[in-house]
mmCIF file as gemmi writes it, N, C-alpha and C atoms, coordinates in Angstrom:
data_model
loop_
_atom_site.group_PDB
_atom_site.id
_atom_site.type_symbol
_atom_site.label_atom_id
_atom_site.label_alt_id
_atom_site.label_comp_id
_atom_site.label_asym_id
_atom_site.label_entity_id
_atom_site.label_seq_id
_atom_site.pdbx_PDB_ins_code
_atom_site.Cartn_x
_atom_site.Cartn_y
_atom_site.Cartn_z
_atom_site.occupancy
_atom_site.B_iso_or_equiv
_atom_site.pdbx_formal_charge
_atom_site.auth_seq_id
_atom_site.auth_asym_id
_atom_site.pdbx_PDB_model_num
ATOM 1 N N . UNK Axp A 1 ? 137.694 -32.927 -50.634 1 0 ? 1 A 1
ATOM 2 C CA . UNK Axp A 1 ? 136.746 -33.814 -49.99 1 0 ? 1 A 1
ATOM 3 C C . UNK Axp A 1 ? 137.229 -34.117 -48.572 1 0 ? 1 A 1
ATOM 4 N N . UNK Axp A 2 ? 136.717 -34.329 -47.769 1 0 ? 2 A 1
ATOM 5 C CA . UNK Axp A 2 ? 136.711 -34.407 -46.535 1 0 ? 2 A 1
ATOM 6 C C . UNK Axp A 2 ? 136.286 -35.441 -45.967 1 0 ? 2 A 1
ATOM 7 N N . UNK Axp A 3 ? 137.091 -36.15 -44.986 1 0 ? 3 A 1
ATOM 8 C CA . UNK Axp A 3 ? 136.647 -37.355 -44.362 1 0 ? 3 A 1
ATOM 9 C C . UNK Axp A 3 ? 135.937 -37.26 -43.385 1 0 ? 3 A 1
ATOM 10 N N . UNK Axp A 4 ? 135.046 -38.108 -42.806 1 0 ? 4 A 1
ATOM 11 C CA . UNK Axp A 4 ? 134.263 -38.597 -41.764 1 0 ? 4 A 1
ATOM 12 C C . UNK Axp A 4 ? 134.687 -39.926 -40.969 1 0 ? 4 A 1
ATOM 13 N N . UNK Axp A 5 ? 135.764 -39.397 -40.441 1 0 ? 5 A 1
ATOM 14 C CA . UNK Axp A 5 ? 136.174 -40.804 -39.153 1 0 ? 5 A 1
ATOM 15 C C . UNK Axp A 5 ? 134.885 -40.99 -38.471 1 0 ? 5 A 1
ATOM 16 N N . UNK Axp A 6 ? 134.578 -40.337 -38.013 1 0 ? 6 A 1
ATOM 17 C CA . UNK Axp A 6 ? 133.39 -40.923 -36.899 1 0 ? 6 A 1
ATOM 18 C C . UNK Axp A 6 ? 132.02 -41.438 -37.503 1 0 ? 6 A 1
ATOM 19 N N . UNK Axp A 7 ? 131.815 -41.65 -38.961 1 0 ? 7 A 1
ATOM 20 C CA . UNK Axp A 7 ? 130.809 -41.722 -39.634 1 0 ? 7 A 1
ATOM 21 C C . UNK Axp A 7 ? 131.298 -43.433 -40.098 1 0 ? 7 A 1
ATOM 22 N N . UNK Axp A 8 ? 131.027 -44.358 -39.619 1 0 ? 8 A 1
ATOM 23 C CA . UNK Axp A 8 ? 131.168 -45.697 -39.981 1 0 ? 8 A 1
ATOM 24 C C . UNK Axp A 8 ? 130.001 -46.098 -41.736 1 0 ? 8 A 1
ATOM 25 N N . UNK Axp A 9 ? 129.106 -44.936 -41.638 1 0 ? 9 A 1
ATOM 26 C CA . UNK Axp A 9 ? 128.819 -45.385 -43.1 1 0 ? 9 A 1
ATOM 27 C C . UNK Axp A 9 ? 129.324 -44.236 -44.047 1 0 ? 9 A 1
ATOM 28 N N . UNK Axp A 10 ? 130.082 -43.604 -43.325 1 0 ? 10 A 1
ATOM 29 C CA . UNK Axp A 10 ? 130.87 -42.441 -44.676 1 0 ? 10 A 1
ATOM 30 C C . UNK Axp A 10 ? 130.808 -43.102 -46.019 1 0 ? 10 A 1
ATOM 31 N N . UNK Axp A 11 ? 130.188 -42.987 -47.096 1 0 ? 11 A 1
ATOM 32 C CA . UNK Axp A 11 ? 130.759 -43.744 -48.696 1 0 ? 11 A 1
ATOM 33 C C . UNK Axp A 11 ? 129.909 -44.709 -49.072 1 0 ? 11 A 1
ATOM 34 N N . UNK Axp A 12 ? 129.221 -45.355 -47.776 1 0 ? 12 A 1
ATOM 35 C CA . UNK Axp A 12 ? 127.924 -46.752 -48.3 1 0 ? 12 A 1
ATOM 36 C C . UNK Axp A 12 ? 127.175 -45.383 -48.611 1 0 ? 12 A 1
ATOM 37 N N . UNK Axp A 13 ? 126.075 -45.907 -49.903 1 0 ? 13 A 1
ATOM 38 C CA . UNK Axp A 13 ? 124.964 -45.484 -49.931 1 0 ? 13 A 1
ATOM 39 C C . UNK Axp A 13 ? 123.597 -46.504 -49.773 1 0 ? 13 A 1
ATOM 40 N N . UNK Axp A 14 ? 122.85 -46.176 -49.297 1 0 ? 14 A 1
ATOM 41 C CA . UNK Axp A 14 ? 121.668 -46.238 -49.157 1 0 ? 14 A 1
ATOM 42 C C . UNK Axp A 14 ? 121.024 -47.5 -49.513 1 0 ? 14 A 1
ATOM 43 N N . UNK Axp A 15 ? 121.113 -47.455 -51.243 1 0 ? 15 A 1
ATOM 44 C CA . UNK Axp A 15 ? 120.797 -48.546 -51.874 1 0 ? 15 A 1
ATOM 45 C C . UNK Axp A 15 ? 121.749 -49.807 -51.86 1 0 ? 15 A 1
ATOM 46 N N . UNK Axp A 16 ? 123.04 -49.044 -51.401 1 0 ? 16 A 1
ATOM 47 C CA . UNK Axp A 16 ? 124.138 -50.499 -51.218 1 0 ? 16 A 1
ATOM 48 C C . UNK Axp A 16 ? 123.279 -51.569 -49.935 1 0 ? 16 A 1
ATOM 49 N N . UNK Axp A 17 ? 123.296 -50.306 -48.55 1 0 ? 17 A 1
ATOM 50 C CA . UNK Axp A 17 ? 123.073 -51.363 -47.362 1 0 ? 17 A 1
ATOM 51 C C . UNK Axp A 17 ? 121.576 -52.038 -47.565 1 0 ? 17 A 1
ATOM 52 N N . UNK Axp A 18 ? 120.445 -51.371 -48.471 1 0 ? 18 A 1
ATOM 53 C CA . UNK Axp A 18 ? 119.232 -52.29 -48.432 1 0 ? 18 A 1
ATOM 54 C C . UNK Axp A 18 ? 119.324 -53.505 -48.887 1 0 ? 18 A 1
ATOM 55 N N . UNK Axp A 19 ? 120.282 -53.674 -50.38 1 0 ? 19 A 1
ATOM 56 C CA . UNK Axp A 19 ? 120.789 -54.557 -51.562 1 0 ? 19 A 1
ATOM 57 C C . UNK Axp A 19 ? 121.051 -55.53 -50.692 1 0 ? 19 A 1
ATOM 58 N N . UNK Axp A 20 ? 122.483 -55.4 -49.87 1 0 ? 20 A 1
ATOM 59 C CA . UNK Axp A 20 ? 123.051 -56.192 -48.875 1 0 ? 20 A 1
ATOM 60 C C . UNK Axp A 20 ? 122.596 -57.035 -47.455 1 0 ? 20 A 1
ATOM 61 N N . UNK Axp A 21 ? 121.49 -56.228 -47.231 1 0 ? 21 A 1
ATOM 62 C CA . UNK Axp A 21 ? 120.479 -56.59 -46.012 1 0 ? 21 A 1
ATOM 63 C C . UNK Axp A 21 ? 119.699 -57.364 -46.877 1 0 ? 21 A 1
ATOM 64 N N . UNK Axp A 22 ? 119.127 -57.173 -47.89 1 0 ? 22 A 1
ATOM 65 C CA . UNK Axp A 22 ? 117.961 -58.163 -48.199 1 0 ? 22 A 1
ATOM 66 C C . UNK Axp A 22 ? 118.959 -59.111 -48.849 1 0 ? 22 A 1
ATOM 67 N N . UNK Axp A 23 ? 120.027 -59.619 -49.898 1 0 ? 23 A 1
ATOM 68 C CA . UNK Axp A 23 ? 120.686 -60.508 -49.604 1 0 ? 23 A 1
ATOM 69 C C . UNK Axp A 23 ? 120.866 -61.55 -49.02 1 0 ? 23 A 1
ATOM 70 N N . UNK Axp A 24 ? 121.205 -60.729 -47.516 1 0 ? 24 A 1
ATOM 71 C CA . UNK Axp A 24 ? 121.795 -61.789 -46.473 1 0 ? 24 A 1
ATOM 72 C C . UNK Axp A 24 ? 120.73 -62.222 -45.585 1 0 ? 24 A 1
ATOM 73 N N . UNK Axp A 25 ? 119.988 -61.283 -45.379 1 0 ? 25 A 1
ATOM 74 C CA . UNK Axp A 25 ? 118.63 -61.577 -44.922 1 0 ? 25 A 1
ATOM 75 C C . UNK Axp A 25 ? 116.817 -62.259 -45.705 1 0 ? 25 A 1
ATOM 76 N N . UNK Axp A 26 ? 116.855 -61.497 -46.664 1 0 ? 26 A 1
ATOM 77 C CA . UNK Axp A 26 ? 115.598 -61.738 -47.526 1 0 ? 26 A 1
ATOM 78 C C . UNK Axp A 26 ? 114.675 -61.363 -46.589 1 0 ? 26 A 1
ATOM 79 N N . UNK Axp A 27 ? 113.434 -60.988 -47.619 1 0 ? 27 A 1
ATOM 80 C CA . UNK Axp A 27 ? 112.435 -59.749 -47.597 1 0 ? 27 A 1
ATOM 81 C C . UNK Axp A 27 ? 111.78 -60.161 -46.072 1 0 ? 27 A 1
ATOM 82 N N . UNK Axp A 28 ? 111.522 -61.277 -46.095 1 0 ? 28 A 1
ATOM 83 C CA . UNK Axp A 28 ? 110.72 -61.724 -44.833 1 0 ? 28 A 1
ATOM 84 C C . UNK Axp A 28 ? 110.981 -61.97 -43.714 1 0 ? 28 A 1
ATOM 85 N N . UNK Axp A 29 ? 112.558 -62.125 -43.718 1 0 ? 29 A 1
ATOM 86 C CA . UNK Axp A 29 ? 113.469 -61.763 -42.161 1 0 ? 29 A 1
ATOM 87 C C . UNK Axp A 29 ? 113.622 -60.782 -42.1 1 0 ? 29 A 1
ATOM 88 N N . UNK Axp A 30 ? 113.946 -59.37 -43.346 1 0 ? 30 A 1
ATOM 89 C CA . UNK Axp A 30 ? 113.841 -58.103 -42.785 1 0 ? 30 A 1
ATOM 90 C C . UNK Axp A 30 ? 112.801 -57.599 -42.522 1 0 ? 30 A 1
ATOM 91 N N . UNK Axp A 31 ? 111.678 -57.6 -42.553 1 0 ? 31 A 1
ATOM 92 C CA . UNK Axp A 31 ? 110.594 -57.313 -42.018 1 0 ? 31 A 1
ATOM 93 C C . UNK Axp A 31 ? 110.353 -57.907 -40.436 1 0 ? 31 A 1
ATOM 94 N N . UNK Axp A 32 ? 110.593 -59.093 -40.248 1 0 ? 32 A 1
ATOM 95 C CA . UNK Axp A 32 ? 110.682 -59.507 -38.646 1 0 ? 32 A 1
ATOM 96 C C . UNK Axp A 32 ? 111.677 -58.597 -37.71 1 0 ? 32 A 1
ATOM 97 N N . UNK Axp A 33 ? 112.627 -58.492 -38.377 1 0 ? 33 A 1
ATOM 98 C CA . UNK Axp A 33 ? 113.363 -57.666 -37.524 1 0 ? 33 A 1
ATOM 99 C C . UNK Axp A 33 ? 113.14 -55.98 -37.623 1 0 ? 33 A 1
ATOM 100 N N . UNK Axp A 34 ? 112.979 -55.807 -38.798 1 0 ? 34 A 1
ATOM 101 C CA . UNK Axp A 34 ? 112.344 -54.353 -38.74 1 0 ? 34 A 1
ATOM 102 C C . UNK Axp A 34 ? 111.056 -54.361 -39.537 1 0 ? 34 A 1
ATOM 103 N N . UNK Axp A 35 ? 110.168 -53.695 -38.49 1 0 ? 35 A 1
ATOM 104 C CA . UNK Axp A 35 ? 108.809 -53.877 -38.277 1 0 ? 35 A 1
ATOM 105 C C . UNK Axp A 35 ? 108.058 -52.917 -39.413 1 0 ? 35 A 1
ATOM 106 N N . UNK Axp A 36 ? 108.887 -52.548 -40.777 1 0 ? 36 A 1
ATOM 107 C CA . UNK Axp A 36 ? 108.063 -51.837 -42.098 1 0 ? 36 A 1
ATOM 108 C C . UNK Axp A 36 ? 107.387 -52.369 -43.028 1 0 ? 36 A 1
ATOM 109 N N . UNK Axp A 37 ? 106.202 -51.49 -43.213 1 0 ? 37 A 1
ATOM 110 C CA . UNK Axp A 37 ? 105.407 -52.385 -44.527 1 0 ? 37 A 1
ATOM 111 C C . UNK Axp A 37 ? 106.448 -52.225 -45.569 1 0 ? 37 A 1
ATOM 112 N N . UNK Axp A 38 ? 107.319 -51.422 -46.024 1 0 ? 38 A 1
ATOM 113 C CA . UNK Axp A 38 ? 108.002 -51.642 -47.26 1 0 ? 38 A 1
ATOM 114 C C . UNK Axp A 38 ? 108.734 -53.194 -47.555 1 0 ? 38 A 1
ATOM 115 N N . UNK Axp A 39 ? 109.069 -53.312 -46.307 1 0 ? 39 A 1
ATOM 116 C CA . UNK Axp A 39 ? 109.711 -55.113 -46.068 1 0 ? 39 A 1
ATOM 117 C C . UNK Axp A 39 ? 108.912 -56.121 -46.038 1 0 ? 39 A 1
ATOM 118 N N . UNK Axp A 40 ? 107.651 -55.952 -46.047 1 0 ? 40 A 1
ATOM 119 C CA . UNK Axp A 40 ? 106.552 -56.901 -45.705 1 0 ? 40 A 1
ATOM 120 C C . UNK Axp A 40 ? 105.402 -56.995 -47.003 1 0 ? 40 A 1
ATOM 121 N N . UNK Axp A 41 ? 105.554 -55.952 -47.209 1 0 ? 41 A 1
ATOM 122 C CA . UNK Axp A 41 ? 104.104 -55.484 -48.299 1 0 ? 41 A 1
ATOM 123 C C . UNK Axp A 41 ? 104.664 -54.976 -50.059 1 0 ? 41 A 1
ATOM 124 N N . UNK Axp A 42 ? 104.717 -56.487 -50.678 1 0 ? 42 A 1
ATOM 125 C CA . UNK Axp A 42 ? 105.416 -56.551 -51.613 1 0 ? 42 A 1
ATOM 126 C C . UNK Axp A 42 ? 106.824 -55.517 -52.111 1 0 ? 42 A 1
ATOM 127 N N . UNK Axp A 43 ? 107.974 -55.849 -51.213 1 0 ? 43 A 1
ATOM 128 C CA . UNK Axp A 43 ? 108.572 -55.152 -51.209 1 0 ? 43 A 1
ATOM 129 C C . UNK Axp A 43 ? 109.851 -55.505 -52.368 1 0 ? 43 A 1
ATOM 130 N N . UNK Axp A 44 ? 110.399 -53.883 -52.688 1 0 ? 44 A 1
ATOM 131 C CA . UNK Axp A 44 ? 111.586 -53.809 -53.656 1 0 ? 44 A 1
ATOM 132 C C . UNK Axp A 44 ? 112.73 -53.482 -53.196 1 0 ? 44 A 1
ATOM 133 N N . UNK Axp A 45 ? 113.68 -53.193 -54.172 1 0 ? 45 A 1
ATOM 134 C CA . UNK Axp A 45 ? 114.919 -51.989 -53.129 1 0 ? 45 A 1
ATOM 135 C C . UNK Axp A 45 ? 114.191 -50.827 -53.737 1 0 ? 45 A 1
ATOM 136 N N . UNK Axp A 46 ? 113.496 -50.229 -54.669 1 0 ? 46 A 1
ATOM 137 C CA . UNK Axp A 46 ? 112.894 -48.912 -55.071 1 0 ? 46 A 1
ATOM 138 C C . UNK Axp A 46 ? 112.291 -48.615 -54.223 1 0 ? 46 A 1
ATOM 139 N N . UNK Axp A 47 ? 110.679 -49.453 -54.134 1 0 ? 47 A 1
ATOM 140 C CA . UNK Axp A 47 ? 109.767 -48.955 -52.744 1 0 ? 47 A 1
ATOM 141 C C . UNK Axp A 47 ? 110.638 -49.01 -51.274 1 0 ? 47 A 1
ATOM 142 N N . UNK Axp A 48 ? 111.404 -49.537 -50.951 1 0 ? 48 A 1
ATOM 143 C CA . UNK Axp A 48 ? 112.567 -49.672 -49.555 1 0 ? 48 A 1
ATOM 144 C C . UNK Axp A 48 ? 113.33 -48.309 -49.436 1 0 ? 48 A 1
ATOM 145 N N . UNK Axp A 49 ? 113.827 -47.732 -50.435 1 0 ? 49 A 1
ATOM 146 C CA . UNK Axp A 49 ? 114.566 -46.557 -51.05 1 0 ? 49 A 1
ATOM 147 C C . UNK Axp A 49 ? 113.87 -45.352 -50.584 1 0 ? 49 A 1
ATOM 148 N N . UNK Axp A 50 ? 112.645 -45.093 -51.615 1 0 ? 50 A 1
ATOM 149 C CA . UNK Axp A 50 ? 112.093 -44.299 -51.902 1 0 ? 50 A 1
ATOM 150 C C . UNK Axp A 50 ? 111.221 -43.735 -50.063 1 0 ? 50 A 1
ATOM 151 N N . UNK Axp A 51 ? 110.166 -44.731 -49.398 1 0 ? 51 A 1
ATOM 152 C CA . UNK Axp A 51 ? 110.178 -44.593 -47.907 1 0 ? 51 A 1
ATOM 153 C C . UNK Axp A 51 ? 111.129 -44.574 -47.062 1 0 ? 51 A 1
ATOM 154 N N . UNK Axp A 52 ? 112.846 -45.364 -47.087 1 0 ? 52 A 1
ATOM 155 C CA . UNK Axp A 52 ? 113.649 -45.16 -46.27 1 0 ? 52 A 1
ATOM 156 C C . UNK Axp A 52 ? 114.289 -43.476 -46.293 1 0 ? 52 A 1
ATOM 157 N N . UNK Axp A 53 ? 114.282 -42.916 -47.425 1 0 ? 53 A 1
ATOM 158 C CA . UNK Axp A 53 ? 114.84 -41.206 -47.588 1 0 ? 53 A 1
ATOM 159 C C . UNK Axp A 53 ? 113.74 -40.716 -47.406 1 0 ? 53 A 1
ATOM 160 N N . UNK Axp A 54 ? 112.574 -40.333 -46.879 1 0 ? 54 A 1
ATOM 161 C CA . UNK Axp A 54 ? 111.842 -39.613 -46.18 1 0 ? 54 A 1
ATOM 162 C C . UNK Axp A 54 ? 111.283 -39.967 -44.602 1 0 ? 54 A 1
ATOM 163 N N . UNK Axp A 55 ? 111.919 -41.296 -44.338 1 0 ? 55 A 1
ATOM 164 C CA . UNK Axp A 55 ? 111.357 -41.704 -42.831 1 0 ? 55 A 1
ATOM 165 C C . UNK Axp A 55 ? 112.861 -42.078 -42.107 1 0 ? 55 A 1
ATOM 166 N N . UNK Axp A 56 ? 113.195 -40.838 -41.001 1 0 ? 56 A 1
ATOM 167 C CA . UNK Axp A 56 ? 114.393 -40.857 -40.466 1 0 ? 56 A 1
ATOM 168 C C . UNK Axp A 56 ? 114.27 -41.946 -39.688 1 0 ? 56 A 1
ATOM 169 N N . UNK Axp A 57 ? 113.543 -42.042 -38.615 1 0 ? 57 A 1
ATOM 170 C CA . UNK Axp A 57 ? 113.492 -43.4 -37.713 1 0 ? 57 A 1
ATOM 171 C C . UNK Axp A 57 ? 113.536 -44.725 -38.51 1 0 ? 57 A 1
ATOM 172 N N . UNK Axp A 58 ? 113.266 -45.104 -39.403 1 0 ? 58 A 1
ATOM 173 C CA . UNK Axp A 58 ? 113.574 -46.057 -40.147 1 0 ? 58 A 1
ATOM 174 C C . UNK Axp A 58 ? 114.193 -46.471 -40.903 1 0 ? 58 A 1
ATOM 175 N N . UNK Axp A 59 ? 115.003 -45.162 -41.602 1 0 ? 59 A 1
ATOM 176 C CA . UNK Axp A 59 ? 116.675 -45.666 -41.752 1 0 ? 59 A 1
ATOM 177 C C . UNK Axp A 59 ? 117.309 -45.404 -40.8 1 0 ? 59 A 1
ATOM 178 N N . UNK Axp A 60 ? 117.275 -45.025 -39.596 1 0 ? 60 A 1
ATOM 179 C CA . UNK Axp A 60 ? 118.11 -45.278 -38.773 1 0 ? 60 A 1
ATOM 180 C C . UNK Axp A 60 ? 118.204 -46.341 -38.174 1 0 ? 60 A 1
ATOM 181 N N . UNK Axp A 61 ? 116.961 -47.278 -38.29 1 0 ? 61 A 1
ATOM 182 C CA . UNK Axp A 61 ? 116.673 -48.636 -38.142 1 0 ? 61 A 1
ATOM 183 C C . UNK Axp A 61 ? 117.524 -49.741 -38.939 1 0 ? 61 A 1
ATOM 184 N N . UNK Axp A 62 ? 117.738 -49.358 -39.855 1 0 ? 62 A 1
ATOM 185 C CA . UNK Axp A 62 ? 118.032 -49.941 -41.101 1 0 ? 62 A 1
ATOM 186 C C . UNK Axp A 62 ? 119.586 -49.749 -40.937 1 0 ? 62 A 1
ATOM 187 N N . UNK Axp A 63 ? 119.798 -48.448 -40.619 1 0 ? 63 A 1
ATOM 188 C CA . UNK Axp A 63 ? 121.688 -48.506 -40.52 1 0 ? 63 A 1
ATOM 189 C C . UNK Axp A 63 ? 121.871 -49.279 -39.279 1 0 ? 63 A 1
ATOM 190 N N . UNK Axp A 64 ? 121.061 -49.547 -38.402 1 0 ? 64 A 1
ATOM 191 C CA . UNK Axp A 64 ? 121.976 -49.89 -37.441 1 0 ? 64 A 1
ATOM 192 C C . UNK Axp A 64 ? 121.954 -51.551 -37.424 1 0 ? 64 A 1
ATOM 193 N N . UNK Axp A 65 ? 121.001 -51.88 -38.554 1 0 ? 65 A 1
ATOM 194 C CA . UNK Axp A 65 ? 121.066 -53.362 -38.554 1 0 ? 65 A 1
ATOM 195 C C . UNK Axp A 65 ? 122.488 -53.641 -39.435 1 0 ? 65 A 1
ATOM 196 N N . UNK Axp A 66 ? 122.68 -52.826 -40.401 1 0 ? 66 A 1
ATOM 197 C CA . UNK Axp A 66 ? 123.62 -52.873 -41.695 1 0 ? 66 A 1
ATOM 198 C C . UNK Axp A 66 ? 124.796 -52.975 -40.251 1 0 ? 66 A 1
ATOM 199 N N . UNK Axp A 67 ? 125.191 -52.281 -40.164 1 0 ? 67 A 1
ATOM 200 C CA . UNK Axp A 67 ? 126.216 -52.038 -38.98 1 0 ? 67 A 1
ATOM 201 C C . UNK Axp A 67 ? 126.407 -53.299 -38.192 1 0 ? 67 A 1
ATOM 202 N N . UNK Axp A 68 ? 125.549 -53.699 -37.427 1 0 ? 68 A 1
ATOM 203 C CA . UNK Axp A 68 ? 125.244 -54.748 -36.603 1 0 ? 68 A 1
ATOM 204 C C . UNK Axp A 68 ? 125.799 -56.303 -37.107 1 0 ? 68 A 1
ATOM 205 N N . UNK Axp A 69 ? 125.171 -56.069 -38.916 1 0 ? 69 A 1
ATOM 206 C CA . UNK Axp A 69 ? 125.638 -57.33 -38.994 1 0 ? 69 A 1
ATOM 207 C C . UNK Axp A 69 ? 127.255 -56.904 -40.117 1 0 ? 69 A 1
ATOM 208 N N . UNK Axp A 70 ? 127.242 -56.146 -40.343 1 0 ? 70 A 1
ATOM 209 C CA . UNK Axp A 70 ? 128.893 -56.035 -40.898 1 0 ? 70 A 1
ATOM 210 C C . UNK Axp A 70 ? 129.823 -56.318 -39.499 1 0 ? 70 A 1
ATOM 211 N N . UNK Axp A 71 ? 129.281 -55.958 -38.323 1 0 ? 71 A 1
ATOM 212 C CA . UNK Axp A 71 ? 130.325 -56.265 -37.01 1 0 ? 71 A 1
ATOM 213 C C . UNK Axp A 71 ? 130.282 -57.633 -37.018 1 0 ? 71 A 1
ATOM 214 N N . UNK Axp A 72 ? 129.924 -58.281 -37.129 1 0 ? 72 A 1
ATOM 215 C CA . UNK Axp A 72 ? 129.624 -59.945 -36.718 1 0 ? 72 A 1
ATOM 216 C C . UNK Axp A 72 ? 129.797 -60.696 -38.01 1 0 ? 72 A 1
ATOM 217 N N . UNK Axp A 73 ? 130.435 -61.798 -37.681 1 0 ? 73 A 1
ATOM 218 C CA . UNK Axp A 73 ? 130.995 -62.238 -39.252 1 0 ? 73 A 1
ATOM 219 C C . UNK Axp A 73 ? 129.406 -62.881 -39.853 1 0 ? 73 A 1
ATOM 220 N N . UNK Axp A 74 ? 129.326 -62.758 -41.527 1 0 ? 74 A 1
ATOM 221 C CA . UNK Axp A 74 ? 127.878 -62.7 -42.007 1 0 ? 74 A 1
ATOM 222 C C . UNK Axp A 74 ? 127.057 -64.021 -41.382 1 0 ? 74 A 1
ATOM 223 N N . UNK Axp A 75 ? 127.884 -65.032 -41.359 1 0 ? 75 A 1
ATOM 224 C CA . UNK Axp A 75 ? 126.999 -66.403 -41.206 1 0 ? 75 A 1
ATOM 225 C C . UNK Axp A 75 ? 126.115 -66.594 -39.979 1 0 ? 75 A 1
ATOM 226 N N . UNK Axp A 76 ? 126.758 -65.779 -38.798 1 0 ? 76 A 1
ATOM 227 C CA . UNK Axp A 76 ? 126.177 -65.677 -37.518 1 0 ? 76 A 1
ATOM 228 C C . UNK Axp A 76 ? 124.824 -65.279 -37.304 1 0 ? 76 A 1
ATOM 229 N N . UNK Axp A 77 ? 124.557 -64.381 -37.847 1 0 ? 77 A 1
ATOM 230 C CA . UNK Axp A 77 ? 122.771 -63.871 -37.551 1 0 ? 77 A 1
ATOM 231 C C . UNK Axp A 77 ? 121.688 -64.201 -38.33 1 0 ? 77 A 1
């Protein structure tokens, strides 16, 4: 197996960072900040899942919030 230094989500999967974003955030602040009906329009981590692995611009949306707030200690944003 082979590492990915330059890959800061090497090992999270997918369903970890949505789990963790809606968490710390909940459904209706992630939708303000990222602008998807899956976050807005009775949303799950399945339906979040299932549209985030076929729509690249929007998990890339999604990692860079995960990212964003793992840099900043949680209580701040």
């Amino acid at each position: 197996m082979t590492t990915q230094k330059n890959n800061p989500l090497h090992g999270i999967t997918l369903e970890r960072i949505v789990t963790e974003l809606e968490a710390h955030y909940g459904w209706q602040r992630l939708g303000e900040l990222i602008n998807i009906r899956c976050f807005k329009s009775d949303p799950s981590v399945k339906s979040s899942l299932k549209f985030l692995r076929k729509t690249p611009w929007a998990r890339a949306k999604v990692e860079e919030l995960y990212m964003k707030t793992q840099a900043s200690p949680w209580g701040q944003n």
